[in-house]
C-alpha positions as CSV (number, residue, x, y, z in Angstrom):
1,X,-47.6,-27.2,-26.0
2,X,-47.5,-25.4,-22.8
3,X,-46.9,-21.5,-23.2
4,X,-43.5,-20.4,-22.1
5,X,-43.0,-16.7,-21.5
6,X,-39.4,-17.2,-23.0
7,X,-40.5,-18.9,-26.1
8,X,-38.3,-21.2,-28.0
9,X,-34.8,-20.8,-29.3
10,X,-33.1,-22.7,-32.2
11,X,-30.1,-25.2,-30.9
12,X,-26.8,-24.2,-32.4
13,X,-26.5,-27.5,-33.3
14,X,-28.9,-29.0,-35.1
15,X,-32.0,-26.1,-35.6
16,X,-34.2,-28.1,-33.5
17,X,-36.7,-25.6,-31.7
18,X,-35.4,-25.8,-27.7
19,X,-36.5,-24.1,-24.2
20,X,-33.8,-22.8,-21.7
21,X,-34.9,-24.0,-18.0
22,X,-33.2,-23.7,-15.2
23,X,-32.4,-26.5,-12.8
24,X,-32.2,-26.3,-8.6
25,X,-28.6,-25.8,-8.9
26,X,-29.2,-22.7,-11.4
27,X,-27.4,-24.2,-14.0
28,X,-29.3,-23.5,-17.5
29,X,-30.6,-26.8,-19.4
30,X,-31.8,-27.4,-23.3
31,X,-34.9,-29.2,-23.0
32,X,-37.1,-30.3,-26.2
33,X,-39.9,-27.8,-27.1
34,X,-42.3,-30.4,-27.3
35,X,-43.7,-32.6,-24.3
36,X,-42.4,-36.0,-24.8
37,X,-44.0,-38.8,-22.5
38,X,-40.9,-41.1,-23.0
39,X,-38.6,-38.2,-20.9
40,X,-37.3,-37.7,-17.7
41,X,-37.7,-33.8,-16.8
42,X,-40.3,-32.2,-15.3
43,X,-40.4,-28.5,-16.3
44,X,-42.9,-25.6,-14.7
45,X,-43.2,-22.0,-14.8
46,X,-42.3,-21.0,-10.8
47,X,-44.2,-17.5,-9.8
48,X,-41.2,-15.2,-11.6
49,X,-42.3,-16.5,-14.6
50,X,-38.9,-18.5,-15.1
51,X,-38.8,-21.6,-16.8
52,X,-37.8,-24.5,-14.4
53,X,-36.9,-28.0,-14.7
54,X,-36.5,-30.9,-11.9
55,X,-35.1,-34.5,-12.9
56,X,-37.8,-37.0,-12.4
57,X,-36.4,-39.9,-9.4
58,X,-37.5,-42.5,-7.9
59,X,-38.2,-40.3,-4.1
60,X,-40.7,-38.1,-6.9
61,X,-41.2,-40.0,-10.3
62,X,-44.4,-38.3,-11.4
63,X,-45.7,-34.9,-12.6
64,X,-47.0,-32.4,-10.0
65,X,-49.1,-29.2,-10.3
66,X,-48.5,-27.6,-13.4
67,X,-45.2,-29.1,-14.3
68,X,-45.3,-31.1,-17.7
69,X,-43.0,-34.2,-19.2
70,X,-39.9,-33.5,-21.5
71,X,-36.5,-34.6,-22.7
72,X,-33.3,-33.1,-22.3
73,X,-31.9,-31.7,-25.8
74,X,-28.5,-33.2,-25.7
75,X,-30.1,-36.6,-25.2
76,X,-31.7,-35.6,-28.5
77,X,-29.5,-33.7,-30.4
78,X,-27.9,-35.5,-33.6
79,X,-25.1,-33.3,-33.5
80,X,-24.0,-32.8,-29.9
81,X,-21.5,-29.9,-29.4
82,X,-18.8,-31.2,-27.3
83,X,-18.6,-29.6,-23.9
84,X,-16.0,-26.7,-23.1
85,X,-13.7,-26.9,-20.6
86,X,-11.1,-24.2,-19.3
87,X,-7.7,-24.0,-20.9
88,X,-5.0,-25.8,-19.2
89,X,-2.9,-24.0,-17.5
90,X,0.5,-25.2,-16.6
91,X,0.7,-24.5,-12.8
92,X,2.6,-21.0,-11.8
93,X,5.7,-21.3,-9.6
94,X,5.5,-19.5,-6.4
95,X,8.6,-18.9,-3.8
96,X,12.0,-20.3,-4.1
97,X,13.5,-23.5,-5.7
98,X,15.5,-25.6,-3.1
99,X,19.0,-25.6,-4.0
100,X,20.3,-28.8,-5.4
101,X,21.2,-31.9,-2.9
102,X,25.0,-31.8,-3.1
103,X,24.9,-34.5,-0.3
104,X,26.1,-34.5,3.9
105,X,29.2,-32.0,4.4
106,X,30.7,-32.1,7.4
């Protein structure tokens, strides 16, 4: 297993052991502790010591340099938490209300 300088982290989940990576977009990503030839990550260590993680395409579908082959946790996990999303919010009213149609006067 490749040394990460974060180590590995339960998943709230299910208790599997995880690593936190970091995509290009700097969104955080749950990839399997273990490499697993069957995924579709690549993940490296860049020069900061951060762990990072690129999707493996068709433009670059094999490993370079250091990086080494994993699977995404929640394409694992046997007990998926369900995404949150941000409370609904009923839209606020600004200005005036137009006054009711009351029809042509003349």
């Amino acid at each position: 297993m490749p040394a990460s300088p974060t180590g590995t982290a339960p998943c709230p989940s299910c208790g599997a052991p995880i690593r936190w990576a970091v995509t290009a977009a700097g969104r955080r990503q749950a990839v399997n502790a273990d490499p697993d030839p069957t995924g579709n990550t690549a993940v490296y260590t860049d020069g900061t010591g951060r762990l990072r993680v690129r999707t493996l395409t068709t433009e670059r579908p094999s490993l370079e340099g250091a990086e080494w082959q994993a699977m995404p946790h929640v394409a694992t996990c046997p007990r998926p938490q369900p995404r949150r999303t941000a409370p609904r919010r009923d839209r606020e009213r600004a200005g005036t209300r137009p006054a009711p149609w009351r029809g042509w006067t003349r």
